[in-house]
CHARMM internal coordinates of N, CA and C (Angstrom, degrees):
IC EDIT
DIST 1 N 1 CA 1.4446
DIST 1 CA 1 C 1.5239
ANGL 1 N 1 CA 1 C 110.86
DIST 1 C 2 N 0.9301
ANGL 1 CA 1 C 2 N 108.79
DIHE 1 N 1 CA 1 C 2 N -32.29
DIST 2 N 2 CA 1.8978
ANGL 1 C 2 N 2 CA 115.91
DIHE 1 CA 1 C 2 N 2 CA 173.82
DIST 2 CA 2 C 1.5586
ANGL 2 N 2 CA 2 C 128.24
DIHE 1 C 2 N 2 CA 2 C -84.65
DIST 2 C 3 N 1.5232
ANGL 2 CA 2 C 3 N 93.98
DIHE 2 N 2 CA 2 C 3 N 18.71
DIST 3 N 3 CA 1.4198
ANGL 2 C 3 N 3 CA 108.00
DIHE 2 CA 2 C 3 N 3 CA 166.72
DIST 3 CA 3 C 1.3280
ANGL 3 N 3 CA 3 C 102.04
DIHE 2 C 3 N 3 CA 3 C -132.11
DIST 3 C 4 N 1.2815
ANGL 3 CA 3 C 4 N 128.83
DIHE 3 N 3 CA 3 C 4 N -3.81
DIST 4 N 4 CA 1.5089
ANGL 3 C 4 N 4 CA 111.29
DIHE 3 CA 3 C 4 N 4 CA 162.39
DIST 4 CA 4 C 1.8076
ANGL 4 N 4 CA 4 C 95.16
DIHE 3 C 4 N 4 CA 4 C -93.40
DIST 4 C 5 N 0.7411
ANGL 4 CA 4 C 5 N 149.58
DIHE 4 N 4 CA 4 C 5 N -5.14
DIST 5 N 5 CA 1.7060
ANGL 4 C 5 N 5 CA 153.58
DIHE 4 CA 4 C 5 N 5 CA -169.52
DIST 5 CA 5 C 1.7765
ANGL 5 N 5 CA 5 C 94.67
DIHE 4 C 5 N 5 CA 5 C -86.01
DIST 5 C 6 N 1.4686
ANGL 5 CA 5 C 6 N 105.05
DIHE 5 N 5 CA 5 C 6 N -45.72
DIST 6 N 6 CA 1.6655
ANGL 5 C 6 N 6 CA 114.03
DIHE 5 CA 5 C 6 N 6 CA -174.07
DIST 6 CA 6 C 1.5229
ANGL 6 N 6 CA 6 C 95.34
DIHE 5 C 6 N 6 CA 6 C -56.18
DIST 6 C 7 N 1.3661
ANGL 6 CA 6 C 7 N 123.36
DIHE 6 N 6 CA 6 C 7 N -48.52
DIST 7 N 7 CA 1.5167
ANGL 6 C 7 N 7 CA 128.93
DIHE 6 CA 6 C 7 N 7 CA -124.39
DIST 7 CA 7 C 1.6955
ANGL 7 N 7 CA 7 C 81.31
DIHE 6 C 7 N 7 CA 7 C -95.69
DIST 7 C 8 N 1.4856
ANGL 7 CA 7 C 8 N 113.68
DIHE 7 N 7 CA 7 C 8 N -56.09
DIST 8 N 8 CA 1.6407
ANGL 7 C 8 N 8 CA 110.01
DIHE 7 CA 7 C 8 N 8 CA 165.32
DIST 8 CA 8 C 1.3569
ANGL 8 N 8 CA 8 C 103.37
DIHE 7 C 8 N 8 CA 8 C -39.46
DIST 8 C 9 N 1.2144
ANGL 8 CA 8 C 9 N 124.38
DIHE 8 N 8 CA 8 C 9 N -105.04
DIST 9 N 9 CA 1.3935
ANGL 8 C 9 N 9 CA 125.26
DIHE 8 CA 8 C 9 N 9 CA -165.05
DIST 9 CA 9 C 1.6654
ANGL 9 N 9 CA 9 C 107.99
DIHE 8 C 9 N 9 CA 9 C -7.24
DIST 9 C 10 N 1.5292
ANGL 9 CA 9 C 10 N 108.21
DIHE 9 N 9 CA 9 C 10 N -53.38
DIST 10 N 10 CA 1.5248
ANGL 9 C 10 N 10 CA 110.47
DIHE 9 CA 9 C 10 N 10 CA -174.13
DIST 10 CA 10 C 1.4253
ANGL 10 N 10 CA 10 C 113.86
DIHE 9 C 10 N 10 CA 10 C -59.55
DIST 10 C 11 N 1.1700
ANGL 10 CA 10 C 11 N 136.74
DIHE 10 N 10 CA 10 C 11 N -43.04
DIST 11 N 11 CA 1.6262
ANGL 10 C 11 N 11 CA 158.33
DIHE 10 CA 10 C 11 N 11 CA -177.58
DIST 11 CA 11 C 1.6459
ANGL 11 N 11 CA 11 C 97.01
DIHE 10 C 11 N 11 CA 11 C -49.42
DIST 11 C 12 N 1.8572
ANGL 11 CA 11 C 12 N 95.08
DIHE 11 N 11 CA 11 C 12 N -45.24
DIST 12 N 12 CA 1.8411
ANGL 11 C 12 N 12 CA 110.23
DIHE 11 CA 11 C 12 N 12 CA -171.85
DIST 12 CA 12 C 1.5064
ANGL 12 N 12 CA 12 C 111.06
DIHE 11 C 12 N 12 CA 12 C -63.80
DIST 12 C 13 N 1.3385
ANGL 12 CA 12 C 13 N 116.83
DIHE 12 N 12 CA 12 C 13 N -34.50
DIST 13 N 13 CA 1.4878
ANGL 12 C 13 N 13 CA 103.63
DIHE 12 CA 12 C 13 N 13 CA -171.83
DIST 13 CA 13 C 1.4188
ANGL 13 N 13 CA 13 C 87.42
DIHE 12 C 13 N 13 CA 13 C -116.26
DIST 13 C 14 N 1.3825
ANGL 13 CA 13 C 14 N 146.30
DIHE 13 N 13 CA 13 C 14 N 69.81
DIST 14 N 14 CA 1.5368
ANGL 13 C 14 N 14 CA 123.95
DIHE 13 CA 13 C 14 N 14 CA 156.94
DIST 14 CA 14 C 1.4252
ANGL 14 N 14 CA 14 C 64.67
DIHE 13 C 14 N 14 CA 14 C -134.43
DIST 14 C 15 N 1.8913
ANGL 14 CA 14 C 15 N 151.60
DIHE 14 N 14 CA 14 C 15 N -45.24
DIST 15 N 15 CA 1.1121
ANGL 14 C 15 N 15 CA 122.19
DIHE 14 CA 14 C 15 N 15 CA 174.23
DIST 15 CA 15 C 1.5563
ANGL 15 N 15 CA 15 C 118.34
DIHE 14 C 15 N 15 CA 15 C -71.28
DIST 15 C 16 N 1.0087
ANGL 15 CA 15 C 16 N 110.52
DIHE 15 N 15 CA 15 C 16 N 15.40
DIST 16 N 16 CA 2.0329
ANGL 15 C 16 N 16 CA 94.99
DIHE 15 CA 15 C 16 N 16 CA -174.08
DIST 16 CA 16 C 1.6516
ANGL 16 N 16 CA 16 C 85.37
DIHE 15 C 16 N 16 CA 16 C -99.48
DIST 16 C 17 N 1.6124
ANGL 16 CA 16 C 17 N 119.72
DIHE 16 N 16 CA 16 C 17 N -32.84
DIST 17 N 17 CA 1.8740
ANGL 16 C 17 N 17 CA 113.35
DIHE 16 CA 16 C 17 N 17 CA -160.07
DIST 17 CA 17 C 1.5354
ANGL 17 N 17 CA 17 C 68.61
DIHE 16 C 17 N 17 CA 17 C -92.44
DIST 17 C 18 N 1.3423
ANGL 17 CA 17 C 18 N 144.03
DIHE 17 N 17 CA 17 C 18 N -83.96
DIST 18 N 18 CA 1.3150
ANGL 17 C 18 N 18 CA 116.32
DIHE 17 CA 17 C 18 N 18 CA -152.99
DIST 18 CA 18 C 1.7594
ANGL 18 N 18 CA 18 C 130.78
DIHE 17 C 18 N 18 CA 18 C -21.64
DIST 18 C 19 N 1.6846
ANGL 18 CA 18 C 19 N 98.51
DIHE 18 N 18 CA 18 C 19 N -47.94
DIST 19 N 19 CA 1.5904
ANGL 18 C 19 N 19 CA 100.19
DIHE 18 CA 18 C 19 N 19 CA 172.09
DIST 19 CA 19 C 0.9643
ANGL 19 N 19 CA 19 C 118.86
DIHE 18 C 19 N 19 CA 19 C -93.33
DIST 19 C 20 N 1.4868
ANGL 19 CA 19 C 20 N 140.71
DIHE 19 N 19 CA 19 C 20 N 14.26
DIST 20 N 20 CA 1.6771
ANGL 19 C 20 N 20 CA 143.00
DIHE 19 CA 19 C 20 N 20 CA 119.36
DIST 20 CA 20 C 1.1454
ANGL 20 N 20 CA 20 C 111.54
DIHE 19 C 20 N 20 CA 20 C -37.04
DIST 20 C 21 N 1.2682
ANGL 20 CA 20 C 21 N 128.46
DIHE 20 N 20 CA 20 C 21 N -42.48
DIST 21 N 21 CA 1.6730
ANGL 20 C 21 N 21 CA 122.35
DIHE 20 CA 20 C 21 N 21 CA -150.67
DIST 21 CA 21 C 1.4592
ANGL 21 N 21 CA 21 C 99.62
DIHE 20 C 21 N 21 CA 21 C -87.94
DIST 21 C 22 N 1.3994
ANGL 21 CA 21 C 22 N 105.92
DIHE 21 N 21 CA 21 C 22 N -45.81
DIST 22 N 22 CA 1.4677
ANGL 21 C 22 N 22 CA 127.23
DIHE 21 CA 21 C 22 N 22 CA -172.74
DIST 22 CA 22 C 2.0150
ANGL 22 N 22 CA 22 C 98.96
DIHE 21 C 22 N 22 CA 22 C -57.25
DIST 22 C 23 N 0.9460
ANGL 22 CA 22 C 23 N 116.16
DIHE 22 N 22 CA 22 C 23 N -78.05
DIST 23 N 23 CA 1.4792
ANGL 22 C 23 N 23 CA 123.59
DIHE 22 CA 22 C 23 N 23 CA 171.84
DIST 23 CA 23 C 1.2769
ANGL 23 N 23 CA 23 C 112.41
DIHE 22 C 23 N 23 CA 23 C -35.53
DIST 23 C 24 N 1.1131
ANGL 23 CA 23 C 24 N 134.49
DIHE 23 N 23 CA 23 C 24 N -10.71
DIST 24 N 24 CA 1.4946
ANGL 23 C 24 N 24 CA 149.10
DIHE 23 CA 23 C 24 N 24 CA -146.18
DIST 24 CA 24 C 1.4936
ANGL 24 N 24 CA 24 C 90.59
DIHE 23 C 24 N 24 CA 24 C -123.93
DIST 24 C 25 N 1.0497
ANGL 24 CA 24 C 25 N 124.28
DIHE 24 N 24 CA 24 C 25 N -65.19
DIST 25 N 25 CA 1.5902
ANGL 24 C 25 N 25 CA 156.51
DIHE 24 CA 24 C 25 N 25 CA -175.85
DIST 25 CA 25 C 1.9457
ANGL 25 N 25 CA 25 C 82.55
DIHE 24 C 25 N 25 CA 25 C -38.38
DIST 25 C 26 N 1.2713
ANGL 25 CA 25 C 26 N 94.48
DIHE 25 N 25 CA 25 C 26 N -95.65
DIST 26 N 26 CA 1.2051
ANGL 25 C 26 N 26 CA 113.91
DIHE 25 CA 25 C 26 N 26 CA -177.51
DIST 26 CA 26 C 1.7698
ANGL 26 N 26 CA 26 C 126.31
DIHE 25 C 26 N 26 CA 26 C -36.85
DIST 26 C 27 N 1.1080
ANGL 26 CA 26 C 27 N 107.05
DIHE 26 N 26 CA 26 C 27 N -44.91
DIST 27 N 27 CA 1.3958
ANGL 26 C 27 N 27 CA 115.81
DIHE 26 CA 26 C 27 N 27 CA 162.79
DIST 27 CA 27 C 1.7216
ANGL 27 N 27 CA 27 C 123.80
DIHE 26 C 27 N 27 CA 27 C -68.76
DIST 27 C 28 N 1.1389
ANGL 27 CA 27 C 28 N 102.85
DIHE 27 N 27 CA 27 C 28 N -17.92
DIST 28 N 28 CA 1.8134
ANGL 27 C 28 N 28 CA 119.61
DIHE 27 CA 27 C 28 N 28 CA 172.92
DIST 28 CA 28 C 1.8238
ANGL 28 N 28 CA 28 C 99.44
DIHE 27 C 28 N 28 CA 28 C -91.84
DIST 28 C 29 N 1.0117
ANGL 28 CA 28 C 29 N 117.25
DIHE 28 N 28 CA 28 C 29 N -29.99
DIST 29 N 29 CA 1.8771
ANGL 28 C 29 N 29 CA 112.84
DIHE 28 CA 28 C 29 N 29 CA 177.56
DIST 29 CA 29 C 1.9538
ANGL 29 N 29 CA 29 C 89.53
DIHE 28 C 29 N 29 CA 29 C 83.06
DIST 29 C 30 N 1.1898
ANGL 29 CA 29 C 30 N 107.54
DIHE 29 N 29 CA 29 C 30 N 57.18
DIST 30 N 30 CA 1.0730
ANGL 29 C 30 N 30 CA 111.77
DIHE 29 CA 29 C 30 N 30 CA 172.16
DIST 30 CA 30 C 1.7364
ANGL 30 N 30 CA 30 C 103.00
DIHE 29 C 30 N 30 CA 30 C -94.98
DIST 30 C 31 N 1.4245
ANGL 30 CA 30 C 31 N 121.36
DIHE 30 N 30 CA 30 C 31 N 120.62
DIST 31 N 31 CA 1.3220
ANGL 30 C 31 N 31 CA 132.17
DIHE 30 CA 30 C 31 N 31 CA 169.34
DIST 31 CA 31 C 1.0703
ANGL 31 N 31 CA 31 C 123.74
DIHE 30 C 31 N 31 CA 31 C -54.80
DIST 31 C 32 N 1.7008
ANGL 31 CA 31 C 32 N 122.68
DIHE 31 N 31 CA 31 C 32 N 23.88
DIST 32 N 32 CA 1.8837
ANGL 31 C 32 N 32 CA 105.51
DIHE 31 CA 31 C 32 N 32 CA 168.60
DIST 32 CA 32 C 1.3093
ANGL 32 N 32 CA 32 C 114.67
DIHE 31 C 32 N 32 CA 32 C -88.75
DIST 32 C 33 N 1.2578
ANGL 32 CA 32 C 33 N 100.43
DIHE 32 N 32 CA 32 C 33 N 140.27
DIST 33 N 33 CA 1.6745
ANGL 32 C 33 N 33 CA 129.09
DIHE 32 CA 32 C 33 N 33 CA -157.45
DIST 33 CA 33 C 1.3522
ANGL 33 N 33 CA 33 C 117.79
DIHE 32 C 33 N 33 CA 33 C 75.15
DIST 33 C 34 N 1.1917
ANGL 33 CA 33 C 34 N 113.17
DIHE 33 N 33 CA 33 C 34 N 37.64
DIST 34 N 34 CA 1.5131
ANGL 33 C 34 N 34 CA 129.60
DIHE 33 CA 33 C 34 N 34 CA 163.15
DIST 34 CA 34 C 1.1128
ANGL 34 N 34 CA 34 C 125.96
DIHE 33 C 34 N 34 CA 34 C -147.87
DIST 34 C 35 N 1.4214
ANGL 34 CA 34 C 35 N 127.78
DIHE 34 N 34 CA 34 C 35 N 17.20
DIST 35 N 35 CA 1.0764
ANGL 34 C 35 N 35 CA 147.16
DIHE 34 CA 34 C 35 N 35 CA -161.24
DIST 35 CA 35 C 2.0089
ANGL 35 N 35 CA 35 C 94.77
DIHE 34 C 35 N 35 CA 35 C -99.39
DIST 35 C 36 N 1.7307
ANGL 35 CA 35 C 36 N 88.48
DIHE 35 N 35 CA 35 C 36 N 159.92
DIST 36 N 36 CA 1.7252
ANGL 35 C 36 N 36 CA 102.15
DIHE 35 CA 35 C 36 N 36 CA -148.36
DIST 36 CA 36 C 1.9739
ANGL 36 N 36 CA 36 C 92.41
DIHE 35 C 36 N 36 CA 36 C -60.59
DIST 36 C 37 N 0.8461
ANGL 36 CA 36 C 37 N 146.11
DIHE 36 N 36 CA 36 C 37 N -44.58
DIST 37 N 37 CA 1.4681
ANGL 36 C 37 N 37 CA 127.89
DIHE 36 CA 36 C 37 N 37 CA -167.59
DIST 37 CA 37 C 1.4401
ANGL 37 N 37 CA 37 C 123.57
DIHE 36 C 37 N 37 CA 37 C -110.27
DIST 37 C 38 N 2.0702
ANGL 37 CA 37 C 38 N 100.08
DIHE 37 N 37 CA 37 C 38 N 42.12
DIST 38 N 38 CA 1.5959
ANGL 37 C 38 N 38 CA 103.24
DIHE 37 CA 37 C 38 N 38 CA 171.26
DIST 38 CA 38 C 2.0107
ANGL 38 N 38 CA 38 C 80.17
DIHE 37 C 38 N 38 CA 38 C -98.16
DIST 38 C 39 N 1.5398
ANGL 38 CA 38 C 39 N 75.70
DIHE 38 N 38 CA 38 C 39 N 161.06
DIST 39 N 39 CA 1.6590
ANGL 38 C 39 N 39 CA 100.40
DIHE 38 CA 38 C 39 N 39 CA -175.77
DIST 39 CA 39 C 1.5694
ANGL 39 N 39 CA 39 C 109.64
DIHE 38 C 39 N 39 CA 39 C -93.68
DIST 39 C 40 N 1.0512
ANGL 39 CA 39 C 40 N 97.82
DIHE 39 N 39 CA 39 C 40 N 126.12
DIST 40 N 40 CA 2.1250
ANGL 39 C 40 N 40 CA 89.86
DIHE 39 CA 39 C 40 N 40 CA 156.85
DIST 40 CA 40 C 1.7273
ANGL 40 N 40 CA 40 C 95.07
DIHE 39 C 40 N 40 CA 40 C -157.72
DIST 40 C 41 N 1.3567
ANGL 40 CA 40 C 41 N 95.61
DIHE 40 N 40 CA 40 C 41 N 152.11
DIST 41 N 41 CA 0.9711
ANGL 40 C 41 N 41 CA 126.64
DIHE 40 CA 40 C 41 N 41 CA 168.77
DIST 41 CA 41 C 1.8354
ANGL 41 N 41 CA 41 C 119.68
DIHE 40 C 41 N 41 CA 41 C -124.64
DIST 41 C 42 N 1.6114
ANGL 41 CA 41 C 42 N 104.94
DIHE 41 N 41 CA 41 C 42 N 131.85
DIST 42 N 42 CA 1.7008
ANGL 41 C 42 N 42 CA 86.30
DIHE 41 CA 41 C 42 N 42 CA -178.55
DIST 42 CA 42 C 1.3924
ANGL 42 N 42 CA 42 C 98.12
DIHE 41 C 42 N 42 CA 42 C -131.78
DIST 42 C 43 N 0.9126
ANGL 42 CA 42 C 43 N 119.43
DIHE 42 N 42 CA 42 C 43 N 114.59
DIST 43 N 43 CA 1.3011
ANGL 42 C 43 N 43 CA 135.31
DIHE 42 CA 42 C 43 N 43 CA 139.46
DIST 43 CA 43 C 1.6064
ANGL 43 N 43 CA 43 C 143.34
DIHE 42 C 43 N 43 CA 43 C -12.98
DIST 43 C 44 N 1.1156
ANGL 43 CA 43 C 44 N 111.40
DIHE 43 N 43 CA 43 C 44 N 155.00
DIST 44 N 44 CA 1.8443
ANGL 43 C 44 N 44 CA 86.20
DIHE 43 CA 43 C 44 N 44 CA 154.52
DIST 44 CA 44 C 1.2729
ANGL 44 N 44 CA 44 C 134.02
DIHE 43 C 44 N 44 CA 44 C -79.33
DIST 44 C 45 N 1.1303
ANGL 44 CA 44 C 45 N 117.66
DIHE 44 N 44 CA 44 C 45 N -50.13
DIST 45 N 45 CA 1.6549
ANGL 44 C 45 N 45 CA 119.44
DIHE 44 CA 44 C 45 N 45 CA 165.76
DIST 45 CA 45 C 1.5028
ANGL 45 N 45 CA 45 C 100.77
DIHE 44 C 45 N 45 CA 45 C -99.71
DIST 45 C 46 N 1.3623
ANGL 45 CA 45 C 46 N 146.70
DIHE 45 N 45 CA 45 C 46 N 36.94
DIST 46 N 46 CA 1.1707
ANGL 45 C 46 N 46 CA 134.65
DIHE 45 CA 45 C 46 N 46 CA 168.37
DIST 46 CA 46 C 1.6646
ANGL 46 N 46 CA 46 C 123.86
DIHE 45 C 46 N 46 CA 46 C -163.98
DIST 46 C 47 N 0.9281
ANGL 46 CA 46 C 47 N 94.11
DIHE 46 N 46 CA 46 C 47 N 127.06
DIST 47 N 47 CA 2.3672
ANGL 46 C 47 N 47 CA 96.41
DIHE 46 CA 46 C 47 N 47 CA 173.88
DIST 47 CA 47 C 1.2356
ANGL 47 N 47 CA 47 C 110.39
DIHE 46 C 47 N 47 CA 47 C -107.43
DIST 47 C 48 N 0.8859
ANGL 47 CA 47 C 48 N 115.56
DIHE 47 N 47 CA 47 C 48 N 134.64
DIST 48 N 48 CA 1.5744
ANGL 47 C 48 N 48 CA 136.19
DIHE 47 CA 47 C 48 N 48 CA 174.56
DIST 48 CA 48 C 1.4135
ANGL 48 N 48 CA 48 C 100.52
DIHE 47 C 48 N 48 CA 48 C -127.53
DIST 48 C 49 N 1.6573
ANGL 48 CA 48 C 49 N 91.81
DIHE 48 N 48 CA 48 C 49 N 118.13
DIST 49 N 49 CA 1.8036
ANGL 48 C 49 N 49 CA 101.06
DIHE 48 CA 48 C 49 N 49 CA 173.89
DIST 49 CA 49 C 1.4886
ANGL 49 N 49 CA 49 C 108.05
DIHE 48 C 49 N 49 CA 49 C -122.34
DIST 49 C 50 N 1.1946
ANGL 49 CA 49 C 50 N 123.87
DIHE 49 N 49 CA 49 C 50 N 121.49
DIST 50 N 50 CA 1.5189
ANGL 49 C 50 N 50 CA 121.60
DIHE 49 CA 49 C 50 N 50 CA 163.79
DIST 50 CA 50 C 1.9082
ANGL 50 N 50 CA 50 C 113.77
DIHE 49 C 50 N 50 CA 50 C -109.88
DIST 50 C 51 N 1.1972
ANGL 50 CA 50 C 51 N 103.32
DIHE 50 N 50 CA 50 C 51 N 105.96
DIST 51 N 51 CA 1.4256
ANGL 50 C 51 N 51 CA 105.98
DIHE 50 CA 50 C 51 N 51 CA -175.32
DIST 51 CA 51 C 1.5949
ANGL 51 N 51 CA 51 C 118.16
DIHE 50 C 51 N 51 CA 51 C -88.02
DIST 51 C 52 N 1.2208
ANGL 51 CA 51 C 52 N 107.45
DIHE 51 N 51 CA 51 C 52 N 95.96
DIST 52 N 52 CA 2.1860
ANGL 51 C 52 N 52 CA 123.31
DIHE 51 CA 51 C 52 N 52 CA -148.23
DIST 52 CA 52 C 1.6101
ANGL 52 N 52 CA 52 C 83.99
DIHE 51 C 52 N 52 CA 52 C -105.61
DIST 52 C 53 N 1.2152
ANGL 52 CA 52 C 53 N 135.82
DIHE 52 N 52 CA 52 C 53 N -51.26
DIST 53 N 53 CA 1.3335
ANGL 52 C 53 N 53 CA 114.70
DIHE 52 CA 52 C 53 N 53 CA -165.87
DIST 53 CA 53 C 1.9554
ANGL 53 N 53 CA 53 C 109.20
DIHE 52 C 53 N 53 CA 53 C -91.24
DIST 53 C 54 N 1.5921
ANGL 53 CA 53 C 54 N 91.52
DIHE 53 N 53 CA 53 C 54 N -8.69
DIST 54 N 54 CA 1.8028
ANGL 53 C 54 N 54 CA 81.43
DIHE 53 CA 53 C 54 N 54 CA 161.27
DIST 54 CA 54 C 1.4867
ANGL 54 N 54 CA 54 C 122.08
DIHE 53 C 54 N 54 CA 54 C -90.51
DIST 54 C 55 N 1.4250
ANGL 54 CA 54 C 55 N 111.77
DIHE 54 N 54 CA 54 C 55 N -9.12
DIST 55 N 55 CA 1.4489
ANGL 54 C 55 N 55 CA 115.46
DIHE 54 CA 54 C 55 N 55 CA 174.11
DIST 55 CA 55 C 1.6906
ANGL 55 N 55 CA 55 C 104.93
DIHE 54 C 55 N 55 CA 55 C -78.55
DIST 55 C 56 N 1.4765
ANGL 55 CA 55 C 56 N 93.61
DIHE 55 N 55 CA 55 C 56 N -40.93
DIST 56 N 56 CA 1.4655
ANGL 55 C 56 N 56 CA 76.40
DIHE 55 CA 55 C 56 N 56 CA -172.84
DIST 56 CA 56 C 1.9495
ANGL 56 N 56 CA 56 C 118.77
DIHE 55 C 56 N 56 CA 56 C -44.75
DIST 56 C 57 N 2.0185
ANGL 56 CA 56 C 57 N 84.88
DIHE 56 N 56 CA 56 C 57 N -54.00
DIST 57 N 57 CA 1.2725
ANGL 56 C 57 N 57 CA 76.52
DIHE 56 CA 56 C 57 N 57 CA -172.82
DIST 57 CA 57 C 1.2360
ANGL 57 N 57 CA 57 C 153.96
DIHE 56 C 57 N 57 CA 57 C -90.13
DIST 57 C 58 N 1.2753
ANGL 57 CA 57 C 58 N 104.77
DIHE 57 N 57 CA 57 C 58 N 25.28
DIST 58 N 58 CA 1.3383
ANGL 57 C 58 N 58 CA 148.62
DIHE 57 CA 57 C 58 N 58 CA -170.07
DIST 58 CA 58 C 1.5998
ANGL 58 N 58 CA 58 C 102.23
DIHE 57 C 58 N 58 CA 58 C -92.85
DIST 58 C 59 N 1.2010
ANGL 58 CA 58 C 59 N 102.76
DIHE 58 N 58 CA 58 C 59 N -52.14
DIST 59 N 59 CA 1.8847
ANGL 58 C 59 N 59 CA 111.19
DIHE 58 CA 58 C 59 N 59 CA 171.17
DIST 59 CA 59 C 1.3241
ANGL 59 N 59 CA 59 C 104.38
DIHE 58 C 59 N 59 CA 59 C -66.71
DIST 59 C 60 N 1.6140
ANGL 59 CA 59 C 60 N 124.24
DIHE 59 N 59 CA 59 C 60 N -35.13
DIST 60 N 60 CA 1.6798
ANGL 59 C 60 N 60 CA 94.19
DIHE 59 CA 59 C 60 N 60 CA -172.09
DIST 60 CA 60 C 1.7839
ANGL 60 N 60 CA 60 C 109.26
DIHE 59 C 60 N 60 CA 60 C -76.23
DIST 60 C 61 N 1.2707
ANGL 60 CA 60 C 61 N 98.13
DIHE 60 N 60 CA 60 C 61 N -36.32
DIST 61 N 61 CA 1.5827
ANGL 60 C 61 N 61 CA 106.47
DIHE 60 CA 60 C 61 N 61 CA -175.32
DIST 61 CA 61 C 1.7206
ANGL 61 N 61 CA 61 C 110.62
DIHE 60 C 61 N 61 CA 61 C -42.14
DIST 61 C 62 N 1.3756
ANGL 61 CA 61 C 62 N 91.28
DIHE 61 N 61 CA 61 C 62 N -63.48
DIST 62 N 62 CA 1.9812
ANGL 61 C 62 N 62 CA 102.62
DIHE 61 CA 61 C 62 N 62 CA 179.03
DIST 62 CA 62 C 1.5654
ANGL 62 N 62 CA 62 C 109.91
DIHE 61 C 62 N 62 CA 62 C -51.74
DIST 62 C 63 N 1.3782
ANGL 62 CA 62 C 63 N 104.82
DIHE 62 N 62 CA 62 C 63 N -26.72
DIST 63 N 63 CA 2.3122
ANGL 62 C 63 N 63 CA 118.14
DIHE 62 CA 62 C 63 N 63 CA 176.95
DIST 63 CA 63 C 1.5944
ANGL 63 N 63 CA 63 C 99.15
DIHE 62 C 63 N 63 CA 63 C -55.12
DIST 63 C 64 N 1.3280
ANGL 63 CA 63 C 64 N 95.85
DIHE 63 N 63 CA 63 C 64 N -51.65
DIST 64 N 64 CA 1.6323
ANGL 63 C 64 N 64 CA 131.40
DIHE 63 CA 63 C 64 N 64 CA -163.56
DIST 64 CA 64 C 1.6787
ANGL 64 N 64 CA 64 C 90.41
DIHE 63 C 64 N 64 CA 64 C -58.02
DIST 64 C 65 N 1.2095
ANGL 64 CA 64 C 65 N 139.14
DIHE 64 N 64 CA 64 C 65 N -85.95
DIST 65 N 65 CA 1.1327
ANGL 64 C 65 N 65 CA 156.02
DIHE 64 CA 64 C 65 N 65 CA -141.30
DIST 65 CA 65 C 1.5392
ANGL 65 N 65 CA 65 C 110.30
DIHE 64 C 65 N 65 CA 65 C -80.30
DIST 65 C 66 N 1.4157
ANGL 65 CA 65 C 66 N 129.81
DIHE 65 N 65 CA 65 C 66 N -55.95
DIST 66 N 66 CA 1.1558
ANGL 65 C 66 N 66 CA 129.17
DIHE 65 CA 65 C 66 N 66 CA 151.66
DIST 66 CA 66 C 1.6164
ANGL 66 N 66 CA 66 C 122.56
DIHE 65 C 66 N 66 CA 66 C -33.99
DIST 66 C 67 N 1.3043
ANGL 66 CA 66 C 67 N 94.09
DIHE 66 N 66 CA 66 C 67 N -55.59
DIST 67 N 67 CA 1.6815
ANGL 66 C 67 N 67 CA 98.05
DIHE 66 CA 66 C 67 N 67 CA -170.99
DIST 67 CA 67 C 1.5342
ANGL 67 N 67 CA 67 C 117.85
DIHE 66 C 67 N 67 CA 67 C -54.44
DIST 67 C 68 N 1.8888
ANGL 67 CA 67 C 68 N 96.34
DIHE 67 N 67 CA 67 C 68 N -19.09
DIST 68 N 68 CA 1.8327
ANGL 67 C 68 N 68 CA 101.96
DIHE 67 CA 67 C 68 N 68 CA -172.98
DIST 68 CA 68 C 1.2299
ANGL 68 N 68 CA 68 C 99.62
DIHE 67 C 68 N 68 CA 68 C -112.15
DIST 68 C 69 N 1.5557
ANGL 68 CA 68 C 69 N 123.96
DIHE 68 N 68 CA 68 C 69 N 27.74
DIST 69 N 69 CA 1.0348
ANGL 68 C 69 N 69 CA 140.65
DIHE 68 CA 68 C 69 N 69 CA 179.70
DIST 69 CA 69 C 1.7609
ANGL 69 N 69 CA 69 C 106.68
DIHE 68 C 69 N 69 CA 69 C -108.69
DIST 69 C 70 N 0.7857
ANGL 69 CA 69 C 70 N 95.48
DIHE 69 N 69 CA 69 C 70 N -53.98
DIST 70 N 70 CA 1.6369
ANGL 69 C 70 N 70 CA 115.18
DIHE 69 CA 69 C 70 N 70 CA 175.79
DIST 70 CA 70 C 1.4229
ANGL 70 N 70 CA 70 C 111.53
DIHE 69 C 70 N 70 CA 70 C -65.68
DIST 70 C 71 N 1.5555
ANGL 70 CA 70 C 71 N 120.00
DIHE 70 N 70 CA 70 C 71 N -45.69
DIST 71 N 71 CA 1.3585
ANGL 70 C 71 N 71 CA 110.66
DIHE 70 CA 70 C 71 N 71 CA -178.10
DIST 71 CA 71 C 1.5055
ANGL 71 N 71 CA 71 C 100.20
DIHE 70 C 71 N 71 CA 71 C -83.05
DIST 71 C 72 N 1.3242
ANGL 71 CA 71 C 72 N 146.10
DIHE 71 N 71 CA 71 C 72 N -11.63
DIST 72 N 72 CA 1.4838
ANGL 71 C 72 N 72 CA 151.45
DIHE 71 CA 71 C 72 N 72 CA 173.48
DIST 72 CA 72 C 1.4086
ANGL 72 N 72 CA 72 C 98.60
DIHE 71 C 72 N 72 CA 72 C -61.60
DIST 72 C 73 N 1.3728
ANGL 72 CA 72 C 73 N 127.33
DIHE 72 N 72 CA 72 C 73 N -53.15
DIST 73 N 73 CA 1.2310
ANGL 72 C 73 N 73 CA 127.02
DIHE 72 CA 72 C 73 N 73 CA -161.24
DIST 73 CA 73 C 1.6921
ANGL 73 N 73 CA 73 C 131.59
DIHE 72 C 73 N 73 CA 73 C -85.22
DIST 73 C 74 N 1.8816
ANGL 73 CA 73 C 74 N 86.15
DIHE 73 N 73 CA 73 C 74 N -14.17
DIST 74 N 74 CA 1.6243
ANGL 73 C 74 N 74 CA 104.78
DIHE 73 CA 73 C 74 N 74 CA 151.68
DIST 74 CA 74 C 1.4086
ANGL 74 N 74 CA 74 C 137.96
DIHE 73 C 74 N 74 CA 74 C -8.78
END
COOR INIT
IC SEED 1 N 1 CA 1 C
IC BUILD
């Protein structure tokens, strides 16, 4: 039971620095989800946004971070 308590706790601070970074992000006028190959389309009565090149890079980073997460824990 005191290794699923660790693994919470762990879950607890990769979201508390995740929404540091993010707030951080945002307060710097950092362009994610505006970056050149998210999609939108607007309409007249409607926007449709699909943000494809912030997922991407959002997925490699988290690839990135886990992976040196995993070999840390070796």
């Amino acid at each position: 039971m005191t290794e699923f308590g660790r693994v919470l706790i762990l879950v607890g601070a990769v979201l508390v620095v995740a929404g540091v970074v993010l707030v951080g992000m945002g307060r710097m006028n950092v362009p994610l989800g505006r970056l050149p190959g998210d999609i939108v389309y607007r309409g007249k009565n409607s926007t449709i946004y699909f943000p494809l090149a912030t997922s991407i890079l959002v997925s490699v980073v988290l690839t990135i971070v886990l992976y040196l997460v995993g070999r840390w824990r070796r």
